[in-house]
PDBQT receptor file of N, H, CA, C and O in Angstrom, charges set to zero:
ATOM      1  N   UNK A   1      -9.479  -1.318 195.173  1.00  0.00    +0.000 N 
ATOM      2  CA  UNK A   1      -8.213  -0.955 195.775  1.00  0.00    +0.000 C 
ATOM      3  C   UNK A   1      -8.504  -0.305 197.128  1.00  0.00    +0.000 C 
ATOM      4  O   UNK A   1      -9.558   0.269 197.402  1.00  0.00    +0.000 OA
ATOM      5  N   UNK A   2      -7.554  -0.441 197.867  1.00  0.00    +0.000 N 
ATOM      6  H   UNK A   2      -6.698  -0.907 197.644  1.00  0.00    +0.000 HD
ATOM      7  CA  UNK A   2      -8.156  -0.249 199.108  1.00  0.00    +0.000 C 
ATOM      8  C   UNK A   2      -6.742   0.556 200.127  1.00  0.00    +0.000 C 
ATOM      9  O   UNK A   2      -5.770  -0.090 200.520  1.00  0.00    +0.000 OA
ATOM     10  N   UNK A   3      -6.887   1.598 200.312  1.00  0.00    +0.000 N 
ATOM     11  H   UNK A   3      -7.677   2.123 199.994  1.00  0.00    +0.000 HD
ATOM     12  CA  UNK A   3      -5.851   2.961 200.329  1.00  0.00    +0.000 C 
ATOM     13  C   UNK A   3      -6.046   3.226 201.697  1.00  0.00    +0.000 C 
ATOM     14  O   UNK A   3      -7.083   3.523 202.291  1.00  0.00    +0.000 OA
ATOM     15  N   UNK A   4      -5.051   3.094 202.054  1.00  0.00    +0.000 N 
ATOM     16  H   UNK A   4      -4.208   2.853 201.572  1.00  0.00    +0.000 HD
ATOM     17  CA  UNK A   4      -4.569   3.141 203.848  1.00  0.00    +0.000 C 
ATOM     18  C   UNK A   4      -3.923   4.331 203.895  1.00  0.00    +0.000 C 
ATOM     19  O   UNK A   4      -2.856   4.501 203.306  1.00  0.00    +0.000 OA
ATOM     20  N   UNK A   5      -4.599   5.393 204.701  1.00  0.00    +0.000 N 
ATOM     21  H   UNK A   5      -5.466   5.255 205.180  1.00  0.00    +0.000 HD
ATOM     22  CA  UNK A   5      -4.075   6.887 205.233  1.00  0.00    +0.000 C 
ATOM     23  C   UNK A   5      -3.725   6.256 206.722  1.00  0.00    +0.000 C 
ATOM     24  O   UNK A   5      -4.295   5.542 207.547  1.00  0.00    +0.000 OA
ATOM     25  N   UNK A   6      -2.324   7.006 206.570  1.00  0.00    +0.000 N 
ATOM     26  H   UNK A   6      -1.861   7.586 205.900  1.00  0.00    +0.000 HD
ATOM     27  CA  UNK A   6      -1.588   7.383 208.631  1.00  0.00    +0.000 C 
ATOM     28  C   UNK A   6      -0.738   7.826 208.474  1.00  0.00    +0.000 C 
ATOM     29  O   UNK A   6       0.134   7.697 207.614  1.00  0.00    +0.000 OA
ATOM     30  N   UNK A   7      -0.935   8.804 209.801  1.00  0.00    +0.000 N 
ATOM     31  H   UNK A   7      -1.643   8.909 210.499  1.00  0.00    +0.000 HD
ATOM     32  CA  UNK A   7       0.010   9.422 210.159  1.00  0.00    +0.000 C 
ATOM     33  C   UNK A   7       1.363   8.631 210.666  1.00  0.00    +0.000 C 
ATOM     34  O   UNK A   7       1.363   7.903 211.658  1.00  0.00    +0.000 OA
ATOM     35  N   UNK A   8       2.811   8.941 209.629  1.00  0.00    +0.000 N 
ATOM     36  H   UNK A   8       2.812   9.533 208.822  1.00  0.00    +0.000 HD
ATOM     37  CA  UNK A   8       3.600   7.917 209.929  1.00  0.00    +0.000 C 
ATOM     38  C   UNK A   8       4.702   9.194 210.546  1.00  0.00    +0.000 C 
ATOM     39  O   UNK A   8       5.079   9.797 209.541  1.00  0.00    +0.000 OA
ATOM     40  N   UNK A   9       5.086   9.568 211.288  1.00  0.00    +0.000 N 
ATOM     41  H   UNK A   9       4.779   9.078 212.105  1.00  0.00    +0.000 HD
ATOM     42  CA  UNK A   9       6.417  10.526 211.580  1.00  0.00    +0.000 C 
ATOM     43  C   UNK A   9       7.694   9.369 211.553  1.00  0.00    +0.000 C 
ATOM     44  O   UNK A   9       8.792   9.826 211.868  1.00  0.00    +0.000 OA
ATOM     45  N   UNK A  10       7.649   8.257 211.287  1.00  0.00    +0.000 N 
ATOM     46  H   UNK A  10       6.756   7.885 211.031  1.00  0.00    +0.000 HD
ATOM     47  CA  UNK A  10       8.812   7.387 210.935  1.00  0.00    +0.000 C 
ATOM     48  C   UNK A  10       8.927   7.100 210.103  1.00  0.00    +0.000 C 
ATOM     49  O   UNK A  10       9.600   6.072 210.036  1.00  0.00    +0.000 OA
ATOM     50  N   UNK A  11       8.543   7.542 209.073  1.00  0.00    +0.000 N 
ATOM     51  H   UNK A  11       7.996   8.377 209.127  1.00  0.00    +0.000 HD
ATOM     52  CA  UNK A  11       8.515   7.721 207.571  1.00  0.00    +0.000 C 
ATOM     53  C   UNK A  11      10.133   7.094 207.520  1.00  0.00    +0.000 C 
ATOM     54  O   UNK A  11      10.854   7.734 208.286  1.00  0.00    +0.000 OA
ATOM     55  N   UNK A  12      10.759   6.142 206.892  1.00  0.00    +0.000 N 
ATOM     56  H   UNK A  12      10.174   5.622 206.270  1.00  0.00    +0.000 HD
ATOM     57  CA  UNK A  12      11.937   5.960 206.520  1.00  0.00    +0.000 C 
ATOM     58  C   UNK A  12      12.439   6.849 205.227  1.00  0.00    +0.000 C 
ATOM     59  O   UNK A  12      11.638   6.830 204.292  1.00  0.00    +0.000 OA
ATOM     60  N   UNK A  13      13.485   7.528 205.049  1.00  0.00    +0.000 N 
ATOM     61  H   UNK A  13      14.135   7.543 205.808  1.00  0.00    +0.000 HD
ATOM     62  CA  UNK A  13      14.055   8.117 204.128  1.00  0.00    +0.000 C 
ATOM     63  C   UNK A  13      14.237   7.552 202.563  1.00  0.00    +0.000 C 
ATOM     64  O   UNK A  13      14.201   8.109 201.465  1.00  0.00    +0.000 OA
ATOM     65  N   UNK A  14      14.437   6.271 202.967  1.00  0.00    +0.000 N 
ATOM     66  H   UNK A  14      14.467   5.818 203.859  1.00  0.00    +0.000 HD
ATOM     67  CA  UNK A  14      14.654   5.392 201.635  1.00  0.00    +0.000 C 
ATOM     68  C   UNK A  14      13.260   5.402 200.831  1.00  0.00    +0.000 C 
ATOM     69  O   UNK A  14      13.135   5.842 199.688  1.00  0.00    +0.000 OA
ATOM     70  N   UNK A  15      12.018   4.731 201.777  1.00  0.00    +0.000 N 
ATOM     71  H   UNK A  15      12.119   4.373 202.706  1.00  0.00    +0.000 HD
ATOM     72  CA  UNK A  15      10.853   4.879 201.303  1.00  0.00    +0.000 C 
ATOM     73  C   UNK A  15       9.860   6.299 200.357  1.00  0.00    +0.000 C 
ATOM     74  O   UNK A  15       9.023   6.279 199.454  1.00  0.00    +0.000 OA
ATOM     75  N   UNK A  16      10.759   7.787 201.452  1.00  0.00    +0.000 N 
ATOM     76  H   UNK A  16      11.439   7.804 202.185  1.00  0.00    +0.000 HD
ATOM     77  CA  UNK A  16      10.205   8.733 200.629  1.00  0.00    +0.000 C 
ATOM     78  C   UNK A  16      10.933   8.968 199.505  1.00  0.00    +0.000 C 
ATOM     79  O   UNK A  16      10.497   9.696 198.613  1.00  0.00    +0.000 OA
ATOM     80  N   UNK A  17      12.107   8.375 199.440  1.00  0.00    +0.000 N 
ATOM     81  H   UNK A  17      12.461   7.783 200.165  1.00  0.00    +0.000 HD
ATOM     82  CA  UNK A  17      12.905   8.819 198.122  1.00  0.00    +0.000 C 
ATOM     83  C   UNK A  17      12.229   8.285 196.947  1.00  0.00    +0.000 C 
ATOM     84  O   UNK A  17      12.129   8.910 195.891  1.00  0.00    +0.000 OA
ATOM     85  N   UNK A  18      11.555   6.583 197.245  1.00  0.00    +0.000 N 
ATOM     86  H   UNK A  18      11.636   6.075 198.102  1.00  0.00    +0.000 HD
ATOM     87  CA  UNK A  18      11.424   5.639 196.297  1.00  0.00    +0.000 C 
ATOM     88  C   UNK A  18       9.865   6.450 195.789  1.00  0.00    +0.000 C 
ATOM     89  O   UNK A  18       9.581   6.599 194.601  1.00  0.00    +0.000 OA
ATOM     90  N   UNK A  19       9.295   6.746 196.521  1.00  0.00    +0.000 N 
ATOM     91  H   UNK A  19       9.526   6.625 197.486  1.00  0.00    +0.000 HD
ATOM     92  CA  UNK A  19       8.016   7.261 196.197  1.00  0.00    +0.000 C 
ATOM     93  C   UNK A  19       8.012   8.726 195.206  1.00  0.00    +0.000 C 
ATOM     94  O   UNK A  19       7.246   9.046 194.298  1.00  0.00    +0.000 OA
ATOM     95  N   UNK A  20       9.362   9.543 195.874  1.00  0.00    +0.000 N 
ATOM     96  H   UNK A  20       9.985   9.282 196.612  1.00  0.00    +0.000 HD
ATOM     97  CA  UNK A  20       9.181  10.613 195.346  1.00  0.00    +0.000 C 
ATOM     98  C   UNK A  20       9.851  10.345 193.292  1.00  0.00    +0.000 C 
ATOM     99  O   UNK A  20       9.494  10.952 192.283  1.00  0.00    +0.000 OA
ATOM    100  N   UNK A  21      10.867   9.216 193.460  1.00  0.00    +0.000 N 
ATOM    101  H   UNK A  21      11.157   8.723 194.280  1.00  0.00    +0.000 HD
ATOM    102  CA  UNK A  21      11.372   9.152 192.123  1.00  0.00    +0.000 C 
ATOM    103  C   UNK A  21      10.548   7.993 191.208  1.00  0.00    +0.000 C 
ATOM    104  O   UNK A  21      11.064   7.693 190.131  1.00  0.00    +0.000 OA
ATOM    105  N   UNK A  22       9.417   7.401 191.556  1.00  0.00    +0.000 N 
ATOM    106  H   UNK A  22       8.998   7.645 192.431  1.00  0.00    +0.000 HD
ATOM    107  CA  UNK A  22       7.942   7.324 190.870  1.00  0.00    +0.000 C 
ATOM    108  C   UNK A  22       7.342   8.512 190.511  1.00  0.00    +0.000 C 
ATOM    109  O   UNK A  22       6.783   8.676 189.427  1.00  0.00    +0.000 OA
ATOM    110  N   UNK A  23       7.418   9.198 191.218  1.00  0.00    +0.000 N 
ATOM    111  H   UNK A  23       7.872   9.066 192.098  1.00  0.00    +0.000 HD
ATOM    112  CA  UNK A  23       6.534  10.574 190.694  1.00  0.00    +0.000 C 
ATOM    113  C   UNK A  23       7.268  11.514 189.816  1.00  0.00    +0.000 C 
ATOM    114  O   UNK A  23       8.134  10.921 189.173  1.00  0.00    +0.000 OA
ATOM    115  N   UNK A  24       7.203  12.898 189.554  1.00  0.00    +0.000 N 
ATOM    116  H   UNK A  24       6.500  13.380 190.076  1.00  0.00    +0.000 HD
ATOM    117  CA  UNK A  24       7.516  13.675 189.159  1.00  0.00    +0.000 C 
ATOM    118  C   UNK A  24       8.132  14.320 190.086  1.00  0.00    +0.000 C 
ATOM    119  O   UNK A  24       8.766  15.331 189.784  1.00  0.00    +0.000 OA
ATOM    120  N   UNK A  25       8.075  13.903 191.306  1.00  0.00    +0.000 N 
ATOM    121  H   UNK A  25       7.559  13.082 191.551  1.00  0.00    +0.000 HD
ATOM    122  CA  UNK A  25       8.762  14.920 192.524  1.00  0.00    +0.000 C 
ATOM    123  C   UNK A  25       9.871  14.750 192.638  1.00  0.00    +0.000 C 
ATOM    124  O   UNK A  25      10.532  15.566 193.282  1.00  0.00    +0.000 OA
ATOM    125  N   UNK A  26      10.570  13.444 191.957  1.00  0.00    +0.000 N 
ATOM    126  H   UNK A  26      10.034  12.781 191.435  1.00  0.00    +0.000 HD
ATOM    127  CA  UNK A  26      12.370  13.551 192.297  1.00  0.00    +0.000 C 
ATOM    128  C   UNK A  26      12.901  14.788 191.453  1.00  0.00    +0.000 C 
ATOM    129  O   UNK A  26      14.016  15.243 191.705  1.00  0.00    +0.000 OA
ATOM    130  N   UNK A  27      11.981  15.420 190.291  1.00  0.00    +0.000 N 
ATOM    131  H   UNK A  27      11.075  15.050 190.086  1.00  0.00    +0.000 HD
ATOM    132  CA  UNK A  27      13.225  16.276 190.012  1.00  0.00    +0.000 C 
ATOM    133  C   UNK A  27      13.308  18.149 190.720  1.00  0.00    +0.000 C 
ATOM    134  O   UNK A  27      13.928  19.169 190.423  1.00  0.00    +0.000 OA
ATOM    135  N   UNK A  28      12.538  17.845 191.504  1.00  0.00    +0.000 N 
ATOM    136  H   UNK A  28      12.034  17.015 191.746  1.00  0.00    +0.000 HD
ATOM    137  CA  UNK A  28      12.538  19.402 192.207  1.00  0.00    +0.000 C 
ATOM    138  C   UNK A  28      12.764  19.160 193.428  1.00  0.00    +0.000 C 
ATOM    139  O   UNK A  28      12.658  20.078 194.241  1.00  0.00    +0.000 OA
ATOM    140  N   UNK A  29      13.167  17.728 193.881  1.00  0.00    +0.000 N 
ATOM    141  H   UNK A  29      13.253  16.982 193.221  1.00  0.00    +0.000 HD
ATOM    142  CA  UNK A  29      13.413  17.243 195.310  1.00  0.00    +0.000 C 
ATOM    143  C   UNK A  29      15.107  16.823 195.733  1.00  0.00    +0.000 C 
ATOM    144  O   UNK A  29      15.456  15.761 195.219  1.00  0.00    +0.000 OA
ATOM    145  N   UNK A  30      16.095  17.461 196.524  1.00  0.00    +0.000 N 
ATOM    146  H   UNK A  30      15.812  18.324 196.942  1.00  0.00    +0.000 HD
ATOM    147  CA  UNK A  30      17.528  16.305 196.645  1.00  0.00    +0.000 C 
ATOM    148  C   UNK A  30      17.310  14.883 197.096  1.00  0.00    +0.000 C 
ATOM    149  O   UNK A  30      17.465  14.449 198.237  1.00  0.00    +0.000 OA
ATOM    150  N   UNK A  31      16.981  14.326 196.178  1.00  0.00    +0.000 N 
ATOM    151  H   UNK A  31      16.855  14.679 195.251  1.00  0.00    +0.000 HD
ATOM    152  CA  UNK A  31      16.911  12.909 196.363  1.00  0.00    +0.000 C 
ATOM    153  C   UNK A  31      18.378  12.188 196.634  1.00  0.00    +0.000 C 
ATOM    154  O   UNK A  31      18.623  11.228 197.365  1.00  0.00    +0.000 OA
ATOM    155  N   UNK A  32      19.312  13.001 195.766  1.00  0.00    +0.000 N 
ATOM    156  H   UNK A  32      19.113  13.780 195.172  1.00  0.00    +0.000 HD
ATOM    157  CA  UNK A  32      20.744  12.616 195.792  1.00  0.00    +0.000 C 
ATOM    158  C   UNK A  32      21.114  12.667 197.159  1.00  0.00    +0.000 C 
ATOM    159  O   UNK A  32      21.953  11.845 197.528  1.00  0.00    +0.000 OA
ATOM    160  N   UNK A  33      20.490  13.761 198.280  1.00  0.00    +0.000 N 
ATOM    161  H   UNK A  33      19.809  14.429 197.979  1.00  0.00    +0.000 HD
ATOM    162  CA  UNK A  33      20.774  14.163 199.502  1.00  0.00    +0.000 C 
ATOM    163  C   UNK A  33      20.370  13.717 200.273  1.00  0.00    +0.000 C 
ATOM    164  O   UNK A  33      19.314  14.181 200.702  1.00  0.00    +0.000 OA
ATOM    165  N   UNK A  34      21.219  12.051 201.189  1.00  0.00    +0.000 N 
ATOM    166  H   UNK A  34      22.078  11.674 200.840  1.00  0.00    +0.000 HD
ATOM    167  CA  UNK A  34      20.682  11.338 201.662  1.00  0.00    +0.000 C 
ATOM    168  C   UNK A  34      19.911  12.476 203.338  1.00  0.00    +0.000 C 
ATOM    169  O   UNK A  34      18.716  12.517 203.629  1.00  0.00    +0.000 OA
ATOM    170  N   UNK A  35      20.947  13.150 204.036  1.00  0.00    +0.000 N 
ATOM    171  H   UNK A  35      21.918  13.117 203.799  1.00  0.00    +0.000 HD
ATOM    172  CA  UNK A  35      20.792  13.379 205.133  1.00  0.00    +0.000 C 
ATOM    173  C   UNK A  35      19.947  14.652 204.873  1.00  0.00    +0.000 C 
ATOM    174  O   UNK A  35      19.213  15.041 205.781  1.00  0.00    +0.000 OA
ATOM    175  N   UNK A  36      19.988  15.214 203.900  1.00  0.00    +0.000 N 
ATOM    176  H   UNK A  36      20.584  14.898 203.163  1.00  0.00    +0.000 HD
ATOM    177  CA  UNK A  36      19.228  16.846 203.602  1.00  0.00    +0.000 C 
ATOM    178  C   UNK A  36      17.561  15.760 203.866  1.00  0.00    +0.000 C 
ATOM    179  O   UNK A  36      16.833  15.931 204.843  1.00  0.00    +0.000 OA
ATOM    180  N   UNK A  37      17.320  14.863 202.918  1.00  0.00    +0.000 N 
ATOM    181  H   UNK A  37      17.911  14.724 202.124  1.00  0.00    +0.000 HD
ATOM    182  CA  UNK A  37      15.511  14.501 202.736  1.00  0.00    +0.000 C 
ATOM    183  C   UNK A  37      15.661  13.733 204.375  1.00  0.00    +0.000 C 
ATOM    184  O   UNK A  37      14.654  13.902 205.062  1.00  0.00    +0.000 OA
ATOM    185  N   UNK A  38      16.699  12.996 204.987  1.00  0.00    +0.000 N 
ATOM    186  H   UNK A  38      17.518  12.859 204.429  1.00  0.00    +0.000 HD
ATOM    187  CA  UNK A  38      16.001  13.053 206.591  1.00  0.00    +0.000 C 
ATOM    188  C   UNK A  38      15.691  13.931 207.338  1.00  0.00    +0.000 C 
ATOM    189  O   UNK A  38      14.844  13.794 208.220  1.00  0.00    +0.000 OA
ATOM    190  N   UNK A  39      16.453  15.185 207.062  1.00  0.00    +0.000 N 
ATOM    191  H   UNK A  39      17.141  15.296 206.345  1.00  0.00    +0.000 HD
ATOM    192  CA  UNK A  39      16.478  16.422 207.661  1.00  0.00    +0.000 C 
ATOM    193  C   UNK A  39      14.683  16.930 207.731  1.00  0.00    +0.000 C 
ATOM    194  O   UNK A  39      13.940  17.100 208.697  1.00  0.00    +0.000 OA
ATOM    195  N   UNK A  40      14.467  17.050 206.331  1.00  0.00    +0.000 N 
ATOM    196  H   UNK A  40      15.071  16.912 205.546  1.00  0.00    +0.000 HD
ATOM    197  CA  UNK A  40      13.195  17.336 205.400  1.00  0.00    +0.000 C 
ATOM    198  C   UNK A  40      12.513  16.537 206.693  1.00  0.00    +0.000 C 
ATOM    199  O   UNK A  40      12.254  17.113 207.750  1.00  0.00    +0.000 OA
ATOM    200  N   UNK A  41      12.263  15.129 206.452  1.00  0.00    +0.000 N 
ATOM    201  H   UNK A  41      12.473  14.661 205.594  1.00  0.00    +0.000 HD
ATOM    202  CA  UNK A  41      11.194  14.218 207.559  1.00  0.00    +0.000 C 
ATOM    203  C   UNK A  41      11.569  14.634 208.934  1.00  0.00    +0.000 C 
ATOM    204  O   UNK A  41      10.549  14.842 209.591  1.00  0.00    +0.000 OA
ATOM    205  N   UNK A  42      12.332  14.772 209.407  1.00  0.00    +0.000 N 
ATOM    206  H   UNK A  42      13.161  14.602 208.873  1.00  0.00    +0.000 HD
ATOM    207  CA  UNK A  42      12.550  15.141 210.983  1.00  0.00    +0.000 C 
ATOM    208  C   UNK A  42      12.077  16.529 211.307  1.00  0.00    +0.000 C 
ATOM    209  O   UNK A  42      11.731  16.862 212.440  1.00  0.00    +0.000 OA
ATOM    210  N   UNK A  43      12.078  17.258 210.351  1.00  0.00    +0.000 N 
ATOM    211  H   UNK A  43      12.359  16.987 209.430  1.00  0.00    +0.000 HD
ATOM    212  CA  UNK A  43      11.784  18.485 210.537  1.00  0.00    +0.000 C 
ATOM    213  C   UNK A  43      10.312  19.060 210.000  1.00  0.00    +0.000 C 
ATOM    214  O   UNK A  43      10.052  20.262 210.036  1.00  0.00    +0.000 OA
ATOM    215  N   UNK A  44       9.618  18.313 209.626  1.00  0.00    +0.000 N 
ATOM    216  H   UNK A  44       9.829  17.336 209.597  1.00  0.00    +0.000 HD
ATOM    217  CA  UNK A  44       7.988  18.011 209.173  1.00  0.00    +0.000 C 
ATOM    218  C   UNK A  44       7.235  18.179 210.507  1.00  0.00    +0.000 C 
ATOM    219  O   UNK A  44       7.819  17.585 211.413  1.00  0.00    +0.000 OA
ATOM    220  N   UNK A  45       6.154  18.787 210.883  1.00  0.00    +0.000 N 
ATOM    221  H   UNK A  45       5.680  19.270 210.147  1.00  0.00    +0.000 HD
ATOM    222  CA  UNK A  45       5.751  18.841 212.056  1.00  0.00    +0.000 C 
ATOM    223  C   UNK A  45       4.233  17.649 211.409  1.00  0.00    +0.000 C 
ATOM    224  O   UNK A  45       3.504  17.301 212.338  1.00  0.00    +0.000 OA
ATOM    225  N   UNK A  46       4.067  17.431 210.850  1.00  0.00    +0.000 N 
ATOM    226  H   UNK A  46       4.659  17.714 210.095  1.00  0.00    +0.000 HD
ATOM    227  CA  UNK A  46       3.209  15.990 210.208  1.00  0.00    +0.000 C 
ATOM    228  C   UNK A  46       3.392  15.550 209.040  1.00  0.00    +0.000 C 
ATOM    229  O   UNK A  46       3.496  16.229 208.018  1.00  0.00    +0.000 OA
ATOM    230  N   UNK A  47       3.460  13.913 209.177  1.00  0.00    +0.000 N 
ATOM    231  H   UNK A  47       3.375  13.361 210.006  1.00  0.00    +0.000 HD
ATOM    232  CA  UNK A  47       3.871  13.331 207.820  1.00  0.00    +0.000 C 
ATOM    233  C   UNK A  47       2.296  12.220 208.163  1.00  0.00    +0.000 C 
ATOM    234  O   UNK A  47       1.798  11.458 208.991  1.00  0.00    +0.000 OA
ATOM    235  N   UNK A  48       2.046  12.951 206.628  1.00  0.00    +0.000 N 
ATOM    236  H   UNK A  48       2.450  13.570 205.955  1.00  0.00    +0.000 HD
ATOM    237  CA  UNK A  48       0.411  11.480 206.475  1.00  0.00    +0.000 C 
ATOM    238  C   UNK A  48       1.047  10.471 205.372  1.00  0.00    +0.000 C 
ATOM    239  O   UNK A  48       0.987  11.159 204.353  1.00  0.00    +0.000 OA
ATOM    240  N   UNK A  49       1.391   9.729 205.150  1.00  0.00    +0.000 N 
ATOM    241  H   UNK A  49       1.440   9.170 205.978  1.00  0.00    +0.000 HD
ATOM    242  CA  UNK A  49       1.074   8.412 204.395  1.00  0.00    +0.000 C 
ATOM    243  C   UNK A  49       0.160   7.973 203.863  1.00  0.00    +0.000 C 
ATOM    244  O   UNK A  49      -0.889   8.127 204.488  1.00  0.00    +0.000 OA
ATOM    245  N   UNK A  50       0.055   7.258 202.554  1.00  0.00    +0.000 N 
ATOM    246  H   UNK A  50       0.907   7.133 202.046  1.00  0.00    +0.000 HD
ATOM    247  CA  UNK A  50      -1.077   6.539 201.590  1.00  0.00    +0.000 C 
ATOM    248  C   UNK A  50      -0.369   5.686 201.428  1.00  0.00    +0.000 C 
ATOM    249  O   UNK A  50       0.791   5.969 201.127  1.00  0.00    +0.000 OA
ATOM    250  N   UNK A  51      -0.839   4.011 201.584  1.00  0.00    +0.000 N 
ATOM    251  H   UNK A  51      -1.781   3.781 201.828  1.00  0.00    +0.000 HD
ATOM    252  CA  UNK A  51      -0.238   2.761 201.088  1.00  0.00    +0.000 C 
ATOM    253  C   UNK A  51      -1.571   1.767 200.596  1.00  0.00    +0.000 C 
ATOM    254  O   UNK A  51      -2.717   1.779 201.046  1.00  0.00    +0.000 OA
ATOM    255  N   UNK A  52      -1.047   0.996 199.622  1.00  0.00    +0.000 N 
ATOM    256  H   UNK A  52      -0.116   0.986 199.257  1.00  0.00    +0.000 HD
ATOM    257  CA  UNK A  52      -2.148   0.129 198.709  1.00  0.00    +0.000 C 
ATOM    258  C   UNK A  52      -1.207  -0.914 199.186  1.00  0.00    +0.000 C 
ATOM    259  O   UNK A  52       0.008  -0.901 198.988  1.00  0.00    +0.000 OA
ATOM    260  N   UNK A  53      -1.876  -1.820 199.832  1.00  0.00    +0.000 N 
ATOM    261  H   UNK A  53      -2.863  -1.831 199.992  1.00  0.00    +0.000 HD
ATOM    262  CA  UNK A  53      -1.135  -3.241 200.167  1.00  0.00    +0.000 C 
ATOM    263  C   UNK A  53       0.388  -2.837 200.631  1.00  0.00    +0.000 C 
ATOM    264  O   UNK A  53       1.367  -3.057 199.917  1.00  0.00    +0.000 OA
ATOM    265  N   UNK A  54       0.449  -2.284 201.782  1.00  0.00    +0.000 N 
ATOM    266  H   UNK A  54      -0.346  -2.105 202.362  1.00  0.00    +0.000 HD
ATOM    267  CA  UNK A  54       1.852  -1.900 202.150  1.00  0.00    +0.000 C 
ATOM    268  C   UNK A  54       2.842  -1.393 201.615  1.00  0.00    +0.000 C 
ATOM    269  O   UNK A  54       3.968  -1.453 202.108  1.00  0.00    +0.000 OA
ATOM    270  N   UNK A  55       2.463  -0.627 200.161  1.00  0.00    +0.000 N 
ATOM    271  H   UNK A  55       1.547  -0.578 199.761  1.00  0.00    +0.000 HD
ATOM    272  CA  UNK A  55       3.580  -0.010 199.113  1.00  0.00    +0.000 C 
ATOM    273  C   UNK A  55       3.266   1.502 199.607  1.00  0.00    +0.000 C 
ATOM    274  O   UNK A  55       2.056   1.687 199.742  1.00  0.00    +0.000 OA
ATOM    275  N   UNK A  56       3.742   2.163 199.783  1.00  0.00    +0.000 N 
ATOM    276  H   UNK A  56       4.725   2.013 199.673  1.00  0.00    +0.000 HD
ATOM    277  CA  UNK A  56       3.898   3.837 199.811  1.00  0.00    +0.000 C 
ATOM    278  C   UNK A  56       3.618   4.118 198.092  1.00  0.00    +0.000 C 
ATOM    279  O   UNK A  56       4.203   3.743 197.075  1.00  0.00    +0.000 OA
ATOM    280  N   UNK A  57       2.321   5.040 198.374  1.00  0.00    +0.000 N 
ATOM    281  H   UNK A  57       1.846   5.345 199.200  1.00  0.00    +0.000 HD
ATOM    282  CA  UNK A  57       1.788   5.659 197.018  1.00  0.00    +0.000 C 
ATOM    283  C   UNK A  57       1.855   6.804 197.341  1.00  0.00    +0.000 C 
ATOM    284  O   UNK A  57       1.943   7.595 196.403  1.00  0.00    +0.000 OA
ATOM    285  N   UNK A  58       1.844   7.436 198.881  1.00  0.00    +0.000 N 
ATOM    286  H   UNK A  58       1.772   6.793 199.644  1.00  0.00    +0.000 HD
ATOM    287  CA  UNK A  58       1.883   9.386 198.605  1.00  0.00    +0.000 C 
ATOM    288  C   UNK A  58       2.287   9.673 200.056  1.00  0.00    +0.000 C 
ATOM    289  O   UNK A  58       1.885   8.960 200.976  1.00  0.00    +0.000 OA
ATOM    290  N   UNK A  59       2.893  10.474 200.200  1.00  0.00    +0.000 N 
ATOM    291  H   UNK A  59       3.220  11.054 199.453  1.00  0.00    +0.000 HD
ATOM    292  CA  UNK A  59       3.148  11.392 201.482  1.00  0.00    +0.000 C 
ATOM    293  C   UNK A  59       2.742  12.940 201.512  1.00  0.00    +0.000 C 
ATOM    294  O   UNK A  59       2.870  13.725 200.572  1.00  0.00    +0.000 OA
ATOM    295  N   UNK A  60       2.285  13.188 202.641  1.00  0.00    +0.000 N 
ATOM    296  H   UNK A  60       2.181  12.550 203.404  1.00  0.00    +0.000 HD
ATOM    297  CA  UNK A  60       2.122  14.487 202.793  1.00  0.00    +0.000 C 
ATOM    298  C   UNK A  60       2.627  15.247 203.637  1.00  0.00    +0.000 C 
ATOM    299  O   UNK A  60       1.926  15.713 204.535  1.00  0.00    +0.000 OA
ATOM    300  N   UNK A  61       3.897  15.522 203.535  1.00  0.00    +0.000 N 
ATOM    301  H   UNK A  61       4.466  15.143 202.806  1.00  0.00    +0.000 HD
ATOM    302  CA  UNK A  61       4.547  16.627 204.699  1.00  0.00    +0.000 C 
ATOM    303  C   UNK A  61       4.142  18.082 204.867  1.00  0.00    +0.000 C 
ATOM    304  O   UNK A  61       4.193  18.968 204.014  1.00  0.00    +0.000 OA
ATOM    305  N   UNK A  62       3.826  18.143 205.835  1.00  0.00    +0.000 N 
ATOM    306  H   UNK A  62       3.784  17.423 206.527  1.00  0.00    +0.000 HD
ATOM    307  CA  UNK A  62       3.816  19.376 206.428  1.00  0.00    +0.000 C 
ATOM    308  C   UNK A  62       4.550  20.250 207.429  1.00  0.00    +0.000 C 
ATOM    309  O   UNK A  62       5.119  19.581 208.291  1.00  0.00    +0.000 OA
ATOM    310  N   UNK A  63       4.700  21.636 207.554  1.00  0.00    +0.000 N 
ATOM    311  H   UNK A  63       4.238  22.180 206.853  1.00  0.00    +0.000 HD
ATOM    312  CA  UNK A  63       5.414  22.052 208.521  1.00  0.00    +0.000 C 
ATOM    313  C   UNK A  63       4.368  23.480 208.697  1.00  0.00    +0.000 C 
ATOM    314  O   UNK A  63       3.762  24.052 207.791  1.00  0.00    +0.000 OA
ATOM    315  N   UNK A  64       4.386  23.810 210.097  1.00  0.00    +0.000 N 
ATOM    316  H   UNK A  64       4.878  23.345 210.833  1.00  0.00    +0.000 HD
ATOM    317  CA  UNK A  64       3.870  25.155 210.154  1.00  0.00    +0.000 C 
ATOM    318  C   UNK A  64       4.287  25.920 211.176  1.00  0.00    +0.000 C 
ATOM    319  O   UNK A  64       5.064  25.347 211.940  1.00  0.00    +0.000 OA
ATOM    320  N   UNK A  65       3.989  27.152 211.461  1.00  0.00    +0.000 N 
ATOM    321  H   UNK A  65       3.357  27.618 210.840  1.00  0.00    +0.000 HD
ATOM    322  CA  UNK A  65       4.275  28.094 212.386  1.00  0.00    +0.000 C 
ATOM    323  C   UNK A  65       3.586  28.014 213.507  1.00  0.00    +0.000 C 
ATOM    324  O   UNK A  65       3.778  28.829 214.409  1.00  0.00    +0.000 OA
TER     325      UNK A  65
């Protein structure tokens, strides 16, 4: 398997939703909240990406001071 890291800051919203409600993260996340989780990505000062054959397997947002 062969796992593609980048830095994506265009992360589409739909994509982190789909990833986060595979995981365990939709239930501590507003997934229901379309414009709150763009908010979330626009307001990330880095978003890394993991994809296996062009599927989104993980994101890593960050924000800092």
């Amino acid at each position: 398997m062969n796992v593609i890291y980048v830095r994506e800051p265009g992360l589409s919203a739909k994509e982190f939703i789909d990833v986060l409600q595979r995981s365990t993260l939709a239930e501590r996340r507003p997934v229901d909240d379309l414009e709150r989780i763009k908010a979330m990505l626009a307001n990330a000062d880095l978003v890394l990406t993991a994809r296996v054959d062009g599927r989104l397997v993980g994101v890593s947002r960050a924000i800092s001071d």
